[in-house]
C-alpha positions as CSV (number, residue, x, y, z in Angstrom):
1,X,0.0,0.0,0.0
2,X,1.1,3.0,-1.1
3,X,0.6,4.4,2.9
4,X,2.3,6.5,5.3
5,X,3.5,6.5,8.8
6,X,1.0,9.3,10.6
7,X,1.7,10.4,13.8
8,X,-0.3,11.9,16.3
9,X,0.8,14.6,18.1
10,X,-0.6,14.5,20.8
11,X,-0.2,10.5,22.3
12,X,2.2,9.3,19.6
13,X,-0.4,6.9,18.4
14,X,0.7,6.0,14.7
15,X,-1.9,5.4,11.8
16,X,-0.7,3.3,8.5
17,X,-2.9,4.8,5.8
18,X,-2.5,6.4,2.6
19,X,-3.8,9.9,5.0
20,X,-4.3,10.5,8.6
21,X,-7.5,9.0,10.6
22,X,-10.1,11.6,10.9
23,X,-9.6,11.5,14.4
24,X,-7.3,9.3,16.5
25,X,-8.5,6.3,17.4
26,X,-6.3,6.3,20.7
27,X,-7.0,9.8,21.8
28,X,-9.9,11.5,19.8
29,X,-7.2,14.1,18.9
30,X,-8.5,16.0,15.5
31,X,-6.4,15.1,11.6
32,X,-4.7,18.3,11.7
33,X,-2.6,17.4,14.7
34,X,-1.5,13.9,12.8
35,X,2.0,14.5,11.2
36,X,3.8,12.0,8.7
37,X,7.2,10.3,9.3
38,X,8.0,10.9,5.4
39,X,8.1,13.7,3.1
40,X,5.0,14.1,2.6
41,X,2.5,16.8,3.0
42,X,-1.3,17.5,2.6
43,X,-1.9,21.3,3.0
44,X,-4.7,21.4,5.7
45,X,-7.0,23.0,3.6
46,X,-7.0,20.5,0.7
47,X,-6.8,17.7,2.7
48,X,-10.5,16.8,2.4
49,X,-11.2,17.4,-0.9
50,X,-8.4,15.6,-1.9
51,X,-9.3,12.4,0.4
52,X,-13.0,12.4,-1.0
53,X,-11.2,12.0,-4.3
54,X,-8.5,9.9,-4.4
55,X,-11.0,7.6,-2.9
56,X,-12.8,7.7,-6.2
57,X,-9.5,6.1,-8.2
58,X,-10.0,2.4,-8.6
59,X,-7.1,0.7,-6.3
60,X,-7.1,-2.9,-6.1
61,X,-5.5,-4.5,-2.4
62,X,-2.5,-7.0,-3.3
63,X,-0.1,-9.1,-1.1
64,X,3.3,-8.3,-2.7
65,X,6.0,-10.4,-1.5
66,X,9.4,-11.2,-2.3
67,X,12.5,-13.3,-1.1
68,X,16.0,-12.7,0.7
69,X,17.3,-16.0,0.6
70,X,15.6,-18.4,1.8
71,X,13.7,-15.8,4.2
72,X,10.2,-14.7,3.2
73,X,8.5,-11.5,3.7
74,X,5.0,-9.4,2.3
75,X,2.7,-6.4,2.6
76,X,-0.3,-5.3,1.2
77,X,0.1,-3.0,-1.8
78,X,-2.4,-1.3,-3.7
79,X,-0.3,0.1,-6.6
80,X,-0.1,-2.4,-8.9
81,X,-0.7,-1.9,-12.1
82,X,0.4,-3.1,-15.9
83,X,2.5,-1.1,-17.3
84,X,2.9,-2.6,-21.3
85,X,1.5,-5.9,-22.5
86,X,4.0,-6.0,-25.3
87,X,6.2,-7.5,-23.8
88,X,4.0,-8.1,-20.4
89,X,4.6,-5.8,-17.8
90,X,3.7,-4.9,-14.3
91,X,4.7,-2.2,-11.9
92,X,4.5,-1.6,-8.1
93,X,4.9,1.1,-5.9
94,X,6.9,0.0,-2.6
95,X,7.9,2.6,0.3
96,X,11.7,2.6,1.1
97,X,11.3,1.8,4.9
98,X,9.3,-1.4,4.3
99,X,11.0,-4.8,4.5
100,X,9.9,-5.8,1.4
101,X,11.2,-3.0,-0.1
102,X,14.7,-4.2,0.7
103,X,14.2,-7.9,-0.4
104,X,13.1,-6.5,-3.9
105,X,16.0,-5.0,-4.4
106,X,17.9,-7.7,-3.2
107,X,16.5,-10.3,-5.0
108,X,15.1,-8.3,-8.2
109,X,11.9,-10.3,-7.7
110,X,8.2,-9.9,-6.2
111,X,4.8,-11.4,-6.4
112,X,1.4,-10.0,-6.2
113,X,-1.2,-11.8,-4.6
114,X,-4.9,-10.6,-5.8
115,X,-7.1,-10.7,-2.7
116,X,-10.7,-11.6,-2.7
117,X,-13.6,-9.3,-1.0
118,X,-13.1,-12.1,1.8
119,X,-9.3,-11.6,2.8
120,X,-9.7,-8.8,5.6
121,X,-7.9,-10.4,7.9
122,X,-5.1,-10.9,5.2
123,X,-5.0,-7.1,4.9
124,X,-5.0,-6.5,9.0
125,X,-2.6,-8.9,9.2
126,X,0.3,-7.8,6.2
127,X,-0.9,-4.3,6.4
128,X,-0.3,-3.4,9.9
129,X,2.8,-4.7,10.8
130,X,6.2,-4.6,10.2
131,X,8.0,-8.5,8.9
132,X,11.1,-7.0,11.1
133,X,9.4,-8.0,14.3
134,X,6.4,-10.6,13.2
135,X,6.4,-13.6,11.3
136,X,3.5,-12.5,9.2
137,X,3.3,-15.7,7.2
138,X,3.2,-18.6,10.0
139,X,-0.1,-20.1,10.1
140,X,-0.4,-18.9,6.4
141,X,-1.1,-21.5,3.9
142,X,0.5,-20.3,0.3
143,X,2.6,-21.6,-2.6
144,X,5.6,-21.2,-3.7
145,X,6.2,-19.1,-6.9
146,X,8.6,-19.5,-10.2
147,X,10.6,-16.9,-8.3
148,X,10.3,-18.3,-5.1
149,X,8.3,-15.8,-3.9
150,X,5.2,-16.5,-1.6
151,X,1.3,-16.7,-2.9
152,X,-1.4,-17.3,-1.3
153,X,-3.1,-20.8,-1.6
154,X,-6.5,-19.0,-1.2
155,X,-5.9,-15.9,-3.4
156,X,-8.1,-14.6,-7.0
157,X,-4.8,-15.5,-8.3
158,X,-0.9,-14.4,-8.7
159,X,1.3,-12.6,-11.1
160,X,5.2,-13.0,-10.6
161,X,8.1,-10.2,-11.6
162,X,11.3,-10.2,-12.5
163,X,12.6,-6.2,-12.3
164,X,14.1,-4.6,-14.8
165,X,16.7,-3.0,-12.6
166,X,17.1,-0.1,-14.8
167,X,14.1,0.7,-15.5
168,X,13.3,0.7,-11.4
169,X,12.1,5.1,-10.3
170,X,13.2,6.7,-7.3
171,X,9.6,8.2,-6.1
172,X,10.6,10.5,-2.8
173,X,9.3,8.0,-0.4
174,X,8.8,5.3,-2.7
175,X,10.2,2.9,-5.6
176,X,8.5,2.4,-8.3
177,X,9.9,-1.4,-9.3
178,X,8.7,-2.4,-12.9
179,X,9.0,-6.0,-14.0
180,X,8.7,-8.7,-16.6
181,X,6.2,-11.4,-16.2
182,X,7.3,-14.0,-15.3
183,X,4.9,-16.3,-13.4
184,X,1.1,-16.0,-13.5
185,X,-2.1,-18.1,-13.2
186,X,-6.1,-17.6,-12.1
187,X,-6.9,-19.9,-8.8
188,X,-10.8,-18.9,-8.3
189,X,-13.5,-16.7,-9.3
190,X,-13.8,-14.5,-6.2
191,X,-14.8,-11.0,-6.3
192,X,-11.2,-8.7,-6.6
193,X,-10.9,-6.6,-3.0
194,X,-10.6,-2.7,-3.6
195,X,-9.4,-0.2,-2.1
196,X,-13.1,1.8,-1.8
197,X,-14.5,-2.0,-0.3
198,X,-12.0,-2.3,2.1
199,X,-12.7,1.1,3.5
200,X,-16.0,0.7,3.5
201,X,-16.1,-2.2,5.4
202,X,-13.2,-1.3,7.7
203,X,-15.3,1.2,9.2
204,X,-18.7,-0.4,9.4
């Protein structure tokens, strides 16, 4: 997920979202006292206009995940996108503090996992939490990619890169890794998750 690191001012509380709660869920403190740990900034005056409509561009919610060795590690992305289908090409948008960040561009590899309406719990789970300090894939049933990468046994289905290391964009707080396909197939029929459901149903 294309997400920052917002901070509340007031009790430290820290929000992963792609912009700060509407209030803080720890102390009721208002947005405009939520600061990001990144470069980032939303002028307080545009910040709701600008939430109501980036939440009207179509994100889909995908498990990226990629290898260092023979460790494993993922988060939940919702920048992916192709790129070219002559030859075949995805790209993702990864932030340079995230673990998986580092195993990309170590290993020149990731997968995308296409979550179903039903995977929640996959998003709480690889969204929230940093692979430095949590296992996030025990208990996890997946397979194992062409790249070695991790999918998930249960997912819509998988595509697998290999980046063009060249062609990789420095973003400010991201990369921007694009890659070859490499690796791809349909598992089930289940409704893709957005962005615009997952919100929805996260605060219901």
């Amino acid at each position: 997920m294309v997400a920052q690191n917002w901070v509340c001012g007031k009790c430290g509380f820290v929000a992963v979202d792609l912009f700060p709660p509407k209030r803080c869920p720890k102390c009721g403190s208002d947005r405009k006292n939520f600061k990001s740990k990144g470069e980032y900034y939303i002028p307080d005056d545009k910040i709701d206009d600008i939430i109501r409509v980036c939440g009207k561009v179509s994100y889909g919610l995908y498990l990226v995940s990629s290898v260092d060795g023979d460790k494993i590690n993922g988060q939940i992305c919702n920048t992916l996108f192709q790129i070219t289908s002559n030859p075949p090409r995805f790209a993702i948008g990864i932030n340079h503090g995230n673990l998986t960040h580092d195993y990309i561009v170590k290993s020149g590899v990731f997968a995308a996992s296409i979550l179903g309406e039903d995977d929640q719990r996959i998003v709480r789970r690889f969204g929230y939490r940093s692979g430095r300090d949590f296992d996030k894939f025990k208990g996890i049933t997946v397979l194992t990619g062409e790249t070695g990468c991790p999918v998930l046994k249960n997912a819509v289905g998988y595509i697998e890169c290999s980046v063009l290391q060249d062609k990789t964009v420095d973003a400010g707080t991201h990369s921007i890794f694009i890659g070859n396909i490499v690796g791809v197939k349909l598992l089930n029929d289940k409704t893709p998750m957005t962005y615009a459901y997952y919100s929805k149903v996260k605060n219901s």
